[in-house]
ZAVOSE-539895 format. One record per residue (C-alpha): residue in three letters; x negated, y, z. Coordinates in nm, 2 decimals, padded with zeros to 4 digits. Layout:
<pts>
{"ALA",{X,Y,Z}};
...
</pts>
This chain:
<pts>
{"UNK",{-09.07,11.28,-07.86}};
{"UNK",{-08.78,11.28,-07.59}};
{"UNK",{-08.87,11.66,-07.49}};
{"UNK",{-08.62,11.61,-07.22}};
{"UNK",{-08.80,11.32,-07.03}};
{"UNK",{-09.09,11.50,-07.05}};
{"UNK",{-08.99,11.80,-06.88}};
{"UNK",{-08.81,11.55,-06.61}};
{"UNK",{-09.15,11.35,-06.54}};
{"UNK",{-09.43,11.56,-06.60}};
{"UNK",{-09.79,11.40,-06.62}};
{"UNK",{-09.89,11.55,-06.23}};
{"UNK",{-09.57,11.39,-06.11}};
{"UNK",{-09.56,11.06,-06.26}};
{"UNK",{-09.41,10.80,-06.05}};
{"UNK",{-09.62,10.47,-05.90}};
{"UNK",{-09.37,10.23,-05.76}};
{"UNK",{-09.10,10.50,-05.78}};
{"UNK",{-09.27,10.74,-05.52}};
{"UNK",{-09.32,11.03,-05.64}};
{"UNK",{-09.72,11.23,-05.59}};
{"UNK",{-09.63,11.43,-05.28}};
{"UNK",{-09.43,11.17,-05.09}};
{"UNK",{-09.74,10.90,-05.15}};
{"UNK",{-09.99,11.23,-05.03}};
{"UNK",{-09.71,11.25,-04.71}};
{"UNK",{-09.76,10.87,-04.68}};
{"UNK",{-10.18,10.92,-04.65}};
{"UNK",{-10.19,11.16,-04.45}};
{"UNK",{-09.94,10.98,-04.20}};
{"UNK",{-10.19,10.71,-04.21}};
{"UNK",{-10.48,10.94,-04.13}};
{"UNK",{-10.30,11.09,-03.82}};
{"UNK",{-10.22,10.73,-03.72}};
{"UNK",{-10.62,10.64,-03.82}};
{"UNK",{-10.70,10.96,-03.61}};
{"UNK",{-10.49,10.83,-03.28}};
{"UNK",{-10.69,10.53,-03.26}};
{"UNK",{-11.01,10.67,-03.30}};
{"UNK",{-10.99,10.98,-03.12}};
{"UNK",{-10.79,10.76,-02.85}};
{"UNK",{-11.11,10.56,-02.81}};
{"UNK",{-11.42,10.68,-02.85}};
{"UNK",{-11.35,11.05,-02.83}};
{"UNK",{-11.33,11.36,-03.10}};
{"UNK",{-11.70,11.45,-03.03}};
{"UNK",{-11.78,11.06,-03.11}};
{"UNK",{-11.55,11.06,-03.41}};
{"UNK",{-11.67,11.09,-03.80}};
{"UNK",{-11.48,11.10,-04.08}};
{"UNK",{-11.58,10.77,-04.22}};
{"UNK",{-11.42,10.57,-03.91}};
{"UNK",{-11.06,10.78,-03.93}};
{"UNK",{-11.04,10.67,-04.31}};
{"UNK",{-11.20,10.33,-04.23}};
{"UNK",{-10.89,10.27,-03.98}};
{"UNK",{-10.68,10.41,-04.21}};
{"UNK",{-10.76,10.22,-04.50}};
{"UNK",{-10.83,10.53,-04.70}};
{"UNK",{-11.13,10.70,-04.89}};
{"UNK",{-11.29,10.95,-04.77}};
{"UNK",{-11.15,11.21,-05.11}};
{"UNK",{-10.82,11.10,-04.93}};
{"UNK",{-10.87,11.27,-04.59}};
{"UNK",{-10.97,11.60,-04.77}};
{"UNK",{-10.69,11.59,-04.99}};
{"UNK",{-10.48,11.68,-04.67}};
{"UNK",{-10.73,11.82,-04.43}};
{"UNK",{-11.04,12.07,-04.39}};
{"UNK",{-11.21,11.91,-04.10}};
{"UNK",{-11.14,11.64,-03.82}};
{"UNK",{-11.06,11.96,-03.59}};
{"UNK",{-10.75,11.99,-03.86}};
{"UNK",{-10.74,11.60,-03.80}};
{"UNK",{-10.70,11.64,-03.45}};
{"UNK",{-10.46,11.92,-03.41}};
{"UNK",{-10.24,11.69,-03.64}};
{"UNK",{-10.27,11.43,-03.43}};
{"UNK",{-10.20,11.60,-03.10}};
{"UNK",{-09.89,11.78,-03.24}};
{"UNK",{-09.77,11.46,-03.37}};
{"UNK",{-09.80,11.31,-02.99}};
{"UNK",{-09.65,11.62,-02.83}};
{"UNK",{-09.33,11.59,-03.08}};
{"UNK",{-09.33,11.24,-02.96}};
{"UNK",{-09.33,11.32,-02.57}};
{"UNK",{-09.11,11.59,-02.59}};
{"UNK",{-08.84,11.40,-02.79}};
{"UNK",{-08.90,11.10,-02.56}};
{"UNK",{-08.86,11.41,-02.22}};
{"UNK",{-08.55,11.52,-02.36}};
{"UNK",{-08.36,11.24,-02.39}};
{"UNK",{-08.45,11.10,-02.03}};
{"UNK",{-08.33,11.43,-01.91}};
{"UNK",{-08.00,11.42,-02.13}};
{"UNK",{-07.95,11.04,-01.96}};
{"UNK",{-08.03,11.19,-01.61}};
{"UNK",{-07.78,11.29,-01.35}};
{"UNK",{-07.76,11.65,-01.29}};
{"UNK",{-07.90,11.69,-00.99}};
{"UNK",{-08.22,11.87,-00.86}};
{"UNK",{-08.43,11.55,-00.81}};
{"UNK",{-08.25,11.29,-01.07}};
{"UNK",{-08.37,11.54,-01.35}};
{"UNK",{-08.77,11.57,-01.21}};
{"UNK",{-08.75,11.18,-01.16}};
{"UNK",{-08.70,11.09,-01.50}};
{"UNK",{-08.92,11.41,-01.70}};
{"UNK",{-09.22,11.26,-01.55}};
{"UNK",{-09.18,10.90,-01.54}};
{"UNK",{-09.15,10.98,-01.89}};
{"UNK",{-09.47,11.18,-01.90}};
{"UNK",{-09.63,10.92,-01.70}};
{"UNK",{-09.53,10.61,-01.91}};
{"UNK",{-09.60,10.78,-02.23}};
{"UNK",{-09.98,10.78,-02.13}};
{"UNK",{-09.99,10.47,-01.95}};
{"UNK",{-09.81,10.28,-02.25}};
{"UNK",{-10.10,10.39,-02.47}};
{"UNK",{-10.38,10.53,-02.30}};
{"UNK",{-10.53,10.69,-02.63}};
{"UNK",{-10.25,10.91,-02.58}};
{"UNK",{-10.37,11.05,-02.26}};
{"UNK",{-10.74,11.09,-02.41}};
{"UNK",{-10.64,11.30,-02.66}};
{"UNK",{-10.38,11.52,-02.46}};
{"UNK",{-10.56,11.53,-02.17}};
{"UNK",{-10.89,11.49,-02.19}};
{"UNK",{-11.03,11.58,-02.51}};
{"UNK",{-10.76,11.91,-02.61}};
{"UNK",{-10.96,12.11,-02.41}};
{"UNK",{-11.26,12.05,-02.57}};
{"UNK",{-11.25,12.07,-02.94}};
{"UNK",{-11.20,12.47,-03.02}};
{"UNK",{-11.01,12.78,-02.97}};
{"UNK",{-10.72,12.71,-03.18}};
{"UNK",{-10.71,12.37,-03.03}};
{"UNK",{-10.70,12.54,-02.68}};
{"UNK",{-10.43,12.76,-02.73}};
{"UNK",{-10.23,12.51,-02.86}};
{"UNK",{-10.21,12.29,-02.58}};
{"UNK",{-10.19,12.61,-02.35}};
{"UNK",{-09.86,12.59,-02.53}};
{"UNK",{-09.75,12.25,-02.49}};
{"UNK",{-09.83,12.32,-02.10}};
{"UNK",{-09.60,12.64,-02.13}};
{"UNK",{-09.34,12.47,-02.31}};
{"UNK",{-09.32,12.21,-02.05}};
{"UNK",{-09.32,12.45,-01.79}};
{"UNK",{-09.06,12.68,-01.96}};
{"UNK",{-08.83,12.37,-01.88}};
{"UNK",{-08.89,12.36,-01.54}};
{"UNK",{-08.87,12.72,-01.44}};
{"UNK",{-08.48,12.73,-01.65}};
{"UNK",{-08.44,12.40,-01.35}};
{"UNK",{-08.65,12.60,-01.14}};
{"UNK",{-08.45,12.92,-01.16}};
{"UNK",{-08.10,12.71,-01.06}};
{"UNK",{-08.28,12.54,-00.75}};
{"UNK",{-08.43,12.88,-00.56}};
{"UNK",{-08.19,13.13,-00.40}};
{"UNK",{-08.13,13.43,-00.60}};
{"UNK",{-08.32,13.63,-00.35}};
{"UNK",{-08.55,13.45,-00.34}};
{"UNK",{-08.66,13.54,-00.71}};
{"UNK",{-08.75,13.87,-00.60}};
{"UNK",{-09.01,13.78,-00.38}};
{"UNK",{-09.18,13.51,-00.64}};
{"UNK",{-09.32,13.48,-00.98}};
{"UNK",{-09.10,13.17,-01.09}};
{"UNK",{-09.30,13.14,-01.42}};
{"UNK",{-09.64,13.08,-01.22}};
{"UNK",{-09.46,12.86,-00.94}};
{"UNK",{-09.35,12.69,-01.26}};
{"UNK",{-09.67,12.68,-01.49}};
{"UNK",{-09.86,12.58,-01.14}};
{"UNK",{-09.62,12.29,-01.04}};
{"UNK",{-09.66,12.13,-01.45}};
{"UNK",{-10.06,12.19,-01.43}};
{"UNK",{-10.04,11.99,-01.09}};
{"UNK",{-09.86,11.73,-01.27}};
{"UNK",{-10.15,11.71,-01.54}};
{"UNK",{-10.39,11.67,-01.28}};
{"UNK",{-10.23,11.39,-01.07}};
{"UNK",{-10.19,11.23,-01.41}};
{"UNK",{-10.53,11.24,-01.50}};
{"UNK",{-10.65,11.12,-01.22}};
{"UNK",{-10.42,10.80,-01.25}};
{"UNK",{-10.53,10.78,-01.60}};
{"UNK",{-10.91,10.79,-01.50}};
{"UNK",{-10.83,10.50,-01.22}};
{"UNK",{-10.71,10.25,-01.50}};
{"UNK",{-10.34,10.31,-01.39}};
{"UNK",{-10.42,10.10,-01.11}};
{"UNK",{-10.14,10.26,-00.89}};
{"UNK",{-09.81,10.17,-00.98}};
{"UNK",{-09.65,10.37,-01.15}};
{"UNK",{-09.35,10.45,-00.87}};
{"UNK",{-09.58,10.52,-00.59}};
{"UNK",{-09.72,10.81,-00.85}};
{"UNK",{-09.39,10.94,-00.93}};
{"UNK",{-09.34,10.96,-00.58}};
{"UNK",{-09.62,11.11,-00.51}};
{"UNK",{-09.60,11.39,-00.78}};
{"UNK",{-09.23,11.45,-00.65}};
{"UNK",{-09.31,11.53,-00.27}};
{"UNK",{-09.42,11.90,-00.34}};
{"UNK",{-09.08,11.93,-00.55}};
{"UNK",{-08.90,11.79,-00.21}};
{"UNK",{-09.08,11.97,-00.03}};
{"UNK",{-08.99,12.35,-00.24}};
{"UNK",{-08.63,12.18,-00.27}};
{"UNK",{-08.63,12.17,00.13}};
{"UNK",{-08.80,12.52,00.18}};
{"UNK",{-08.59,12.70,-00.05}};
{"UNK",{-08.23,12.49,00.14}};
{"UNK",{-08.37,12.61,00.44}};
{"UNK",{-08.40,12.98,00.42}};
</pts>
C-alpha cells in the first residue's frame, strides 16, 4: 500500500468530482440559504417548514441539519447573507457618488430602495419578518439598523455646525433619520411599489433638505 496517498486522501475526505467534503457541504448550504430566500421571501418564516427550504433546494432533509439547528439558524443565515449584499451594493453607490451632502443620500437609498423593489422577498425578510422570529434574530437586525446609521451620523457629523453638536445627540438624529427610512420603505413595499421609485427618493430626501437648510441657516 502507497502509505503516502493514504495519508494525502484520507477516507472522510475523499474527493467526488474533485471537490473536496467541506467545499460540497459549503456548496449545500449555499443552496439552502438560496432555498431559504425564496421561501421565507414568500410565504413568510412563521409559514415556512423544513421540508419546503430543502424541497427548493433540491436537498434532503439530513442535508439542512448537516449545516443548521433550526430554520431560526436558517433565517439568520439568510438575512446576513442579504445584508452583506446591500451593504456591498451601499458602498459602492456611495464610492461612485459625488461628494456632496445630497449626491451621497441620493444614491445610499435608491440603492436601499432598489434592492427591495428588485426582489421583494428581500424586503419580507429584512423588513418584515426580522422582527419577528427571536431575540437573537432581533438584535441582529438592531445591528444592521445601527450599522446603517453609523454611516450617516460620520456624513451627519460633517453636515451640522460644530456647535451645533453640543446641543444634539447626532447618534439618535442619525438612528431616527435611518428608522424613518425603514418606514417610508415599508410602506412603499406594502403598496406593491406602485410609486415610482424617484418620487420616493424624493420624498425620503426632503427631511434631509430640510436639516441640510436648518443647520446652513443658523
Amino acid at each position: 500500500m502507497d502509505s503516502t496517498n493514504s495519508a494525502a486522501s484520507p477516507p472522510n475526505r475523499r474527493r467526488y468530482g474533485g471537490v473536496l467534503p467541506e467545499e460540497r457541504q459549503r456548496q449545500r448550504r449555499d443552496k439552502l440559504v438560496e432555498g431559504g430566500i425564496e421561501v421565507f421571501g414568500t410565504k413568510g418564516f412563521h409559514g415556512t417548514t423544513v421540508r419546503e427550504v430543502c424541497l427548493a433546494a433540491h436537498l434532503t432533509e439530513r442535508y439542512f441539519y448537516e449545516s443548521f439547528k433550526s430554520l431560526s439558524e436558517l433565517f439568520i443565515a439568510v438575512y446576513s447573507h442579504l445584508r452583506e449584499q446591500l451593504m456591498d451594493k451601499t458602498l459602492l453607490a456611495l464610492r461612485q457618488a459625488n461628494p456632496t451632502p445630497l449626491e451621497l443620500l441620493d444614491p445610499g437609498l435608491r440603492t436601499f430602495l432598489e434592492f427591495i423593489r428588485d426582489d421583494p422577498r428581500r424586503g419580507r425578510i429584512m423588513l418584515v419578518d426580522s422582527l419577528g422570529v427571536d431575540g437573537e434574530m432581533a438584535r441582529i437586525s438592531g445591528e444592521t439598523a445601527r450599522d446603517y446609521s453609523g454611516l450617516l451620523r460620520a456624513h451627519l457629523v460633517t453636515l451640522v455646525p460644530e456647535h451645533m453638536l453640543q446641543e444634539i445627540d447626532i447618534d439618535l438624529l442619525a438612528e431616527g433619520m435611518i428608522g424613518l427610512n425603514i418606514l417610508l420603505a415599508s410602506r412603499w413595499m406594502q403598496e406593491d411599489f406602485t410609486t415610482p421609485i424617484d418620487k420616493v427618493v424624493r420624498t425620503n430626501m426632503l427631511p434631509y433638505m430640510g436639516m441640510i437648510s436648518l443647520v446652513q441657516a443658523s
